[in-house]
PLY file of the C-alpha trace (Angstrom):
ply
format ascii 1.0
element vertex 404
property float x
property float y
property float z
element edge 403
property int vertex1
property int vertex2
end_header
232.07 199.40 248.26
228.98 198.63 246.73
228.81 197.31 243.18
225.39 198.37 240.59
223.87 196.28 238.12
223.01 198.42 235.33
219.62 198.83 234.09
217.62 198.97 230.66
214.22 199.16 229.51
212.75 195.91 228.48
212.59 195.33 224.98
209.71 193.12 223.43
211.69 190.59 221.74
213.21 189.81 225.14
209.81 189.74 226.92
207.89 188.13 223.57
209.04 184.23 224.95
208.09 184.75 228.53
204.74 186.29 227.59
201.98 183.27 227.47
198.30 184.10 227.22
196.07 181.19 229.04
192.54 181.16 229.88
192.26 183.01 233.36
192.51 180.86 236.18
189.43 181.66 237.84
187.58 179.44 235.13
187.43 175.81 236.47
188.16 174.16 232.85
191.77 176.27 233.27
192.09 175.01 236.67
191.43 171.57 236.15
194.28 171.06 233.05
196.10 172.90 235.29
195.78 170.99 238.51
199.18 169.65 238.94
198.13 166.41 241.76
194.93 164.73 242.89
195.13 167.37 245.80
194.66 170.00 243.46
191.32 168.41 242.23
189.64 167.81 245.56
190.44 171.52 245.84
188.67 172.34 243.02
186.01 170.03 243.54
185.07 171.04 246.95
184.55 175.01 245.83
182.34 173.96 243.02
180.42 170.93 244.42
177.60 170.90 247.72
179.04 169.94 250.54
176.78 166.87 251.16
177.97 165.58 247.89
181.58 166.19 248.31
181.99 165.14 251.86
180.01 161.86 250.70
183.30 161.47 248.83
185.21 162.58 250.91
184.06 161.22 254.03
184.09 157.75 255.86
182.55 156.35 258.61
181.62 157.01 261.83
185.79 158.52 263.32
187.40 157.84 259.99
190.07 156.47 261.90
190.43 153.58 259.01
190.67 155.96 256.18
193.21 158.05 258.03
194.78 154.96 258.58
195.36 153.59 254.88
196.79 157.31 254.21
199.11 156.99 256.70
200.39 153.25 256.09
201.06 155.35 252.26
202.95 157.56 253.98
204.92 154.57 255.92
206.25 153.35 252.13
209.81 153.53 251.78
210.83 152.84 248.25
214.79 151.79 247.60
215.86 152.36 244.26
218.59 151.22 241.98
221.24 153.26 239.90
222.55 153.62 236.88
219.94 151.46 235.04
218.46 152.17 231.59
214.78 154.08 232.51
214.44 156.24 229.49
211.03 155.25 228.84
209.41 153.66 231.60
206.29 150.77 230.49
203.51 150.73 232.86
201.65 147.88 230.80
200.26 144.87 232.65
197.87 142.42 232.06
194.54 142.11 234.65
192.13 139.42 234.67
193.68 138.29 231.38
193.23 141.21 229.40
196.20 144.13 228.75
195.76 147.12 230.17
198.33 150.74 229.96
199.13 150.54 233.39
198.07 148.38 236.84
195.56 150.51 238.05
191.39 149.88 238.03
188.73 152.14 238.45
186.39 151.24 241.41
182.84 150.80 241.19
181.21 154.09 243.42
177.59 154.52 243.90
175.63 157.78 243.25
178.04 159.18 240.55
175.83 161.18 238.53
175.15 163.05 241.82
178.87 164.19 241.73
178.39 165.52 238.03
175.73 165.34 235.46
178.13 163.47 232.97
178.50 160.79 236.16
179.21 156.91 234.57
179.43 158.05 230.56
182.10 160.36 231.51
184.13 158.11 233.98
183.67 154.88 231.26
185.14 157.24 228.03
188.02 158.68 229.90
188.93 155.09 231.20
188.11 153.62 227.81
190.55 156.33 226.45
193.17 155.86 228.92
193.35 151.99 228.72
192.35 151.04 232.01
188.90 148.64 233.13
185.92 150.74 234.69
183.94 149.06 237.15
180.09 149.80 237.05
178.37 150.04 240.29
175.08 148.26 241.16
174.30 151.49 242.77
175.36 153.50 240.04
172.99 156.32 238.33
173.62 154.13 234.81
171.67 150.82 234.59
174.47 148.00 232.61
172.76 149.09 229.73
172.86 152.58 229.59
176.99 152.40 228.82
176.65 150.01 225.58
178.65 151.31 222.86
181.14 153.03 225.57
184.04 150.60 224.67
187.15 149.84 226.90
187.66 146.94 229.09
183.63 147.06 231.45
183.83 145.54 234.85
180.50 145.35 236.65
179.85 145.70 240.73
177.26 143.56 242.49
176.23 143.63 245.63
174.44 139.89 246.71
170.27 140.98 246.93
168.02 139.33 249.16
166.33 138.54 246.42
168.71 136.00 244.81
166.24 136.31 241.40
166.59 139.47 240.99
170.40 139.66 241.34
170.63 136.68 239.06
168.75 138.98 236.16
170.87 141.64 237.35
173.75 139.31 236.58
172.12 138.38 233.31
171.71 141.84 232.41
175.45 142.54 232.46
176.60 139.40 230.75
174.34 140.77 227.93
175.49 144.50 228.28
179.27 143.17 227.23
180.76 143.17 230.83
183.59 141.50 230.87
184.24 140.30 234.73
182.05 140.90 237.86
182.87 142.33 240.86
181.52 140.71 244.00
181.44 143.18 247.20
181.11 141.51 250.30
181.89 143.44 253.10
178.32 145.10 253.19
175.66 143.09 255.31
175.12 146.27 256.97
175.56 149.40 256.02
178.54 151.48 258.11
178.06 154.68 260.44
178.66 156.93 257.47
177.96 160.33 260.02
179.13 163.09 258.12
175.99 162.04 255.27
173.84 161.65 258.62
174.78 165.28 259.57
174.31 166.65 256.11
170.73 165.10 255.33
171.68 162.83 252.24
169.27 161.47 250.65
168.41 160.04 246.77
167.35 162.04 245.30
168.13 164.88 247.21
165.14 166.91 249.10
164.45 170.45 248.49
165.08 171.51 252.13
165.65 174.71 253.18
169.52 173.96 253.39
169.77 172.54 249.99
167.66 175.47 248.55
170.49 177.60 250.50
172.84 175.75 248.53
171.30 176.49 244.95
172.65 179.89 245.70
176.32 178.48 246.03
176.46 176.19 243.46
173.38 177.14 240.68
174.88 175.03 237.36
175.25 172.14 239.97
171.78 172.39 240.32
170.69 173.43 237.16
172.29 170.31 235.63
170.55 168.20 238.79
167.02 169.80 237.78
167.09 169.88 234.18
168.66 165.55 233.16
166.72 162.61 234.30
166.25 162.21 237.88
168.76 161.24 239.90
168.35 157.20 241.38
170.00 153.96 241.68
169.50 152.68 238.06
169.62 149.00 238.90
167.11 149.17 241.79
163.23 149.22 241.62
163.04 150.93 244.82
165.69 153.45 245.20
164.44 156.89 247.45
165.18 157.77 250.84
168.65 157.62 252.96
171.36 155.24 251.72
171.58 153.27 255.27
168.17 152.36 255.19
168.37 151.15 251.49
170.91 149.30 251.95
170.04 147.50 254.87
166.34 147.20 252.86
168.28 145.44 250.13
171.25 144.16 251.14
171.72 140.53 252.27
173.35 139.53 255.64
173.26 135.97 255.06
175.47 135.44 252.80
177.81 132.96 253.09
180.62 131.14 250.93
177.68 128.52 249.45
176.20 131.85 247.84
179.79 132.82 246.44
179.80 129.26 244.81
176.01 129.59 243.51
177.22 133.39 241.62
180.34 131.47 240.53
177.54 128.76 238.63
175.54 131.48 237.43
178.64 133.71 236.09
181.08 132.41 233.51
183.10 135.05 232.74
186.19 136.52 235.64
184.85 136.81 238.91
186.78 139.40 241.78
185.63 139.93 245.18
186.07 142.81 246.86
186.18 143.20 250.62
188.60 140.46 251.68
190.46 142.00 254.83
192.95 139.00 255.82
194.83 135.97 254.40
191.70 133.55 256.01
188.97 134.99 254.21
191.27 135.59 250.91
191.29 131.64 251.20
187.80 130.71 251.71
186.73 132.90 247.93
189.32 131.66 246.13
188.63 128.21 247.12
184.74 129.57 246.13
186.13 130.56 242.53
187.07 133.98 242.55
189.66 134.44 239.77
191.16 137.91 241.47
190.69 139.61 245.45
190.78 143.11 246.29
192.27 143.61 249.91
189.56 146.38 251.03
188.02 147.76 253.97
185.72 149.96 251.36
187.52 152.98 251.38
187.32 152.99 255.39
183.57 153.38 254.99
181.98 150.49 256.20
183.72 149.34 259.72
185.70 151.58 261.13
189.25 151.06 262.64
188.87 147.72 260.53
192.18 146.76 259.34
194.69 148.47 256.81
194.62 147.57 253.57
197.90 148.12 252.33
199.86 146.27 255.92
197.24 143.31 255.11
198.00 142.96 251.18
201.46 140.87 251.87
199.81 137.92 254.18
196.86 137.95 251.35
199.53 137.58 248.27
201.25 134.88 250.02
198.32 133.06 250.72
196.76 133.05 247.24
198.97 135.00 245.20
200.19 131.66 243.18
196.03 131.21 242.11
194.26 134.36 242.10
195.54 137.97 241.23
195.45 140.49 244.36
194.51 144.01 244.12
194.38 146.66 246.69
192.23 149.68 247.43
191.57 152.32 249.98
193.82 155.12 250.06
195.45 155.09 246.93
195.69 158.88 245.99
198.30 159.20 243.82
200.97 156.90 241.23
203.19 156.82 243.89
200.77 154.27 246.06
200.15 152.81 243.22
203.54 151.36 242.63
203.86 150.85 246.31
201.14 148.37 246.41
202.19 147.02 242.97
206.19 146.58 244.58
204.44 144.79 247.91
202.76 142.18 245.37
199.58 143.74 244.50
198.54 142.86 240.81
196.79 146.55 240.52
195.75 149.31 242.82
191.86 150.56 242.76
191.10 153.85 242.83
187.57 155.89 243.65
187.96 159.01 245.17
190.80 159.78 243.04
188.60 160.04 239.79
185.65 161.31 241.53
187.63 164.38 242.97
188.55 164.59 239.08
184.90 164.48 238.36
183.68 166.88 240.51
185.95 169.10 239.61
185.26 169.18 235.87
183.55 166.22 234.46
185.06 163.41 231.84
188.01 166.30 231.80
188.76 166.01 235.47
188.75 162.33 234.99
191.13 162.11 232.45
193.16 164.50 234.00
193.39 162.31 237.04
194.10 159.56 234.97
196.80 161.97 233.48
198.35 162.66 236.51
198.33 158.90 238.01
200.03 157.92 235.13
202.92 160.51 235.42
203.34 159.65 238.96
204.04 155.85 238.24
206.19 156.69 235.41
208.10 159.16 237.60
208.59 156.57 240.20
209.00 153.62 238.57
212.11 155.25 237.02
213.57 156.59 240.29
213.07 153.07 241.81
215.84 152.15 238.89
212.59 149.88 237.10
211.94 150.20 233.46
208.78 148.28 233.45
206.16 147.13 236.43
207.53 143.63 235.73
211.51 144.91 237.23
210.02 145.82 240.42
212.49 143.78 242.94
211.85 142.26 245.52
212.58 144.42 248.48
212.10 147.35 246.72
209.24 148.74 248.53
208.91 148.38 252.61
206.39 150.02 255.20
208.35 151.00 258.07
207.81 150.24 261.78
0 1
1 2
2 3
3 4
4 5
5 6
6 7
7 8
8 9
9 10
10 11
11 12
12 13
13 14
14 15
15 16
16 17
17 18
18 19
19 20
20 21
21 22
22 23
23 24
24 25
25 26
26 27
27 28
28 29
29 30
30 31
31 32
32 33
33 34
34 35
35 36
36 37
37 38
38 39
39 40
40 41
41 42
42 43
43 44
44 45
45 46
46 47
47 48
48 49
49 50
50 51
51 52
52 53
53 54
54 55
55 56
56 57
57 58
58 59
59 60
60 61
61 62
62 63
63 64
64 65
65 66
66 67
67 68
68 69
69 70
70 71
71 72
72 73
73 74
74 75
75 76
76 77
77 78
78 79
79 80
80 81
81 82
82 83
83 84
84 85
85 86
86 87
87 88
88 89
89 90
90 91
91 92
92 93
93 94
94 95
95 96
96 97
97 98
98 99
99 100
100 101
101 102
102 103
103 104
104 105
105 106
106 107
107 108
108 109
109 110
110 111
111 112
112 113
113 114
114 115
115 116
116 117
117 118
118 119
119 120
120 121
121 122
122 123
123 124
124 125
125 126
126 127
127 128
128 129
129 130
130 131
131 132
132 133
133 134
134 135
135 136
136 137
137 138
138 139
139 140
140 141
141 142
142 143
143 144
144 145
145 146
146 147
147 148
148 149
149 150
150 151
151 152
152 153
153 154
154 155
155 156
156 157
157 158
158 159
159 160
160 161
161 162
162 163
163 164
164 165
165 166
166 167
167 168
168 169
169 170
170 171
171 172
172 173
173 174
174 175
175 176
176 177
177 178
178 179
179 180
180 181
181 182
182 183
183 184
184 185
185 186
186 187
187 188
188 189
189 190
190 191
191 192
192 193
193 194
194 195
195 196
196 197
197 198
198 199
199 200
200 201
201 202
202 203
203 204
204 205
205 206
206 207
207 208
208 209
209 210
210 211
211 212
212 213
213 214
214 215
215 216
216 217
217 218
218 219
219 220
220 221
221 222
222 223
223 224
224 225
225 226
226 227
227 228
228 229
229 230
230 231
231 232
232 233
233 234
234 235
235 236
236 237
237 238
238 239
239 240
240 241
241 242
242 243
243 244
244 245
245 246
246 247
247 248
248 249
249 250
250 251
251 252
252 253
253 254
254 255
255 256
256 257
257 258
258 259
259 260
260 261
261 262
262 263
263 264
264 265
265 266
266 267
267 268
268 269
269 270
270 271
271 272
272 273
273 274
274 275
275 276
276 277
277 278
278 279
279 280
280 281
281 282
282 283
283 284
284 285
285 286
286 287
287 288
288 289
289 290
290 291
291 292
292 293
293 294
294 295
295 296
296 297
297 298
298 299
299 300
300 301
301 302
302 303
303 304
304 305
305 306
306 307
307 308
308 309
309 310
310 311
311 312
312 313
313 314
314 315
315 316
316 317
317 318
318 319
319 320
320 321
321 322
322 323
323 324
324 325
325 326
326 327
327 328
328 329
329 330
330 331
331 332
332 333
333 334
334 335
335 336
336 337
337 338
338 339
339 340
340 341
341 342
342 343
343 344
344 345
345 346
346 347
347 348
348 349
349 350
350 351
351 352
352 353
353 354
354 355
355 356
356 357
357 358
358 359
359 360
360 361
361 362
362 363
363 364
364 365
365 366
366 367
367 368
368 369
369 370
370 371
371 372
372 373
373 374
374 375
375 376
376 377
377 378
378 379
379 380
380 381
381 382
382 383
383 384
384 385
385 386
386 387
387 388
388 389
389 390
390 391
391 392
392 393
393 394
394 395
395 396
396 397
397 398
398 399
399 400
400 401
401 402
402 403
């Protein structure tokens, strides 16, 4: 026999706590505070941005087979926590390069940033400033070192070794003056890589008025409005800066370099020096022997070679090697807090993020950033207190593995 639940009308004061009025969803700025993972943001970013900007986030070169590779050795992490431990406020505070920061996590330098938003470096530098975490300027940034002064927060600057070793020595100069605190050698560029899908897509800086990206003003007008009415879009540091990104790079770029020039930036810079692009325990070695303070295990976000090796399976030989005389970050695939902690548990001083912050920025400017930051920070919270670890410093040993 069938039983019936009565039934009444609602009353208000029952529905008056369920009832919350929020800015519709279809408006991004709703979206974005809403976005509830990093996911979420590319989402958002790739409806609202042109697709030969996002995919030249997005995107790596030639197959991609390397940045589908440091996603998957993510997903290989296995974590094993501990019980019954104390984690009722979990304290993501480290130190890097000397300096505190809120928790072990650095934001990488990326070229071409005010391409991904108007606000591009002044919006990435305040919500890092305001989240306690170092920004890294890019040499091929849209900001020249000088155009963040007065920013604040804890200023890293990228550089790339010129062929004109002048001219990256007042580069150099420049920074030191601008308040930068360490420098951030990239070395895994004498060339530039196969990057096909900004091939397929016609990138160039600044962008031509073709009749695919006048197509595109239709889909995205306040992208281009803001493009068309701020200063024109170019490489800030460079003199000569138009045309495709290969052929600047290989215009500019030097691939001579060799551990002699390493020493020679060491002489000229006195402040920390990291080098980014170190790929195995060897070469992690050879810089620190050069005078790098700090490594970052890299294969450039999978963009330069591809099927070069994983960053992430690599970073264990590299902290043995040199982990007792240099600190050793890692970057390429870190998407979320979870990575993070996995590459901070396998011995990594601090993880590096890029597209992370720029699928924040696309999405909705210095907000977007600092709700990545927002939700990278709740993730390594999160975990570190399911691994059983109140702080980054009672990460065991063993606590993190990558499986077969």
């Amino acid at each position: 026999m069938s039983r019936h639940v009565p039934r009444q009308l609602p009353r208000w004061s029952d529905l008056r706590p369920l009832v919350r009025i929020e800015t519709p969803a279809w408006r991004r700025a709703a979206r974005v505070r809403r976005a509830a993972s990093v996911a979420d943001l590319r989402l958002i970013a790739r409806r609202h941005t042109p697709r030969a900007v996002f995919d030249y986030v997005d995107g790596a070169a030639e197959g991609e087979i390397s940045l589908a590779r440091s996603r998957a050795a993510f997903a290989r992490v296995e974590f094993r926590p501990r019980v019954l431990r104390d984690v009722s406020d979990p304290d993501l505070a480290t130190t890097l390069l000397g300096r505190p920061a809120t928790m072990p996590l650095v934001l990488a330098p990326t070229g071409f940033t005010r391409m991904m938003h108007h606000e591009g470096e002044h919006a990435v530098a305040a919500a890092a400033a305001a989240a306690g975490v170092p920004y890294t300027l890019s040499t091929m940034g849209t900001v020249p070192p000088e155009g963040l002064d007065g920013s604040g927060g804890d200023r890293w600057f990228q550089l790339y070794l010129w062929q004109d070793r002048g001219a990256t020595k007042d580069l150099v100069a420049r920074a030191a003056a601008s308040g930068y605190r360490a420098l951030m050698l990239t070395v895994d560029t004498p060339v530039s890589g196969a990057r096909l899908r900004d091939v397929r897509n016609g990138l160039t800086i600044p962008p031509d008025l073709t009749l695919r990206t006048l197509a595109g003003m239709a889909r995205h007008p306040s992208w281009w409005f803001h493009l068309l009415t701020t200063p024109p879009l170019r490489f800030a540091s460079l003199t000569s800066t138009d045309g495709a990104l290969a052929d600047l790079v290989d215009r500019v770029f030097d691939p001579r370099a060799t551990p002699a020039d390493l020493e020679w930036l060491r002489d000229v810079w006195k402040g920390p020096l990291v080098v980014k692009g170190v790929q195995g325990a060897a070469d992690a070695r050879i810089v620190v022997d050069a005078g790098a303070d700090a490594v970052v295990v890299s294969n450039h976000g999978g963009r330069q070679l591809d099927r070069a090796v994983t960053p992430l399976e690599e970073l264990p030989a590299v902290v043995e090697a040199v982990g007792d005389r240099a600190e050793v970050y890692v970057d390429g695939g870190v998407l979320d807090g979870a990575d993070v902690i996995a590459a901070v548990g396998l011995g990594a001083r601090a993880g590096l993020v890029g597209r992370a912050y720029l699928y924040g920025l696309m999405a909705g400017g210095e907000a977007g950033v600092t709700r990545a930051l927002e939700l990278l920070r709740a993730d390594m919270r999160r975990t570190l207190a399911l691994l059983g670890a109140l702080s980054i410093g009672d990460l065991e040993p063993g606590c993190v593995r990558l499986r077969p």
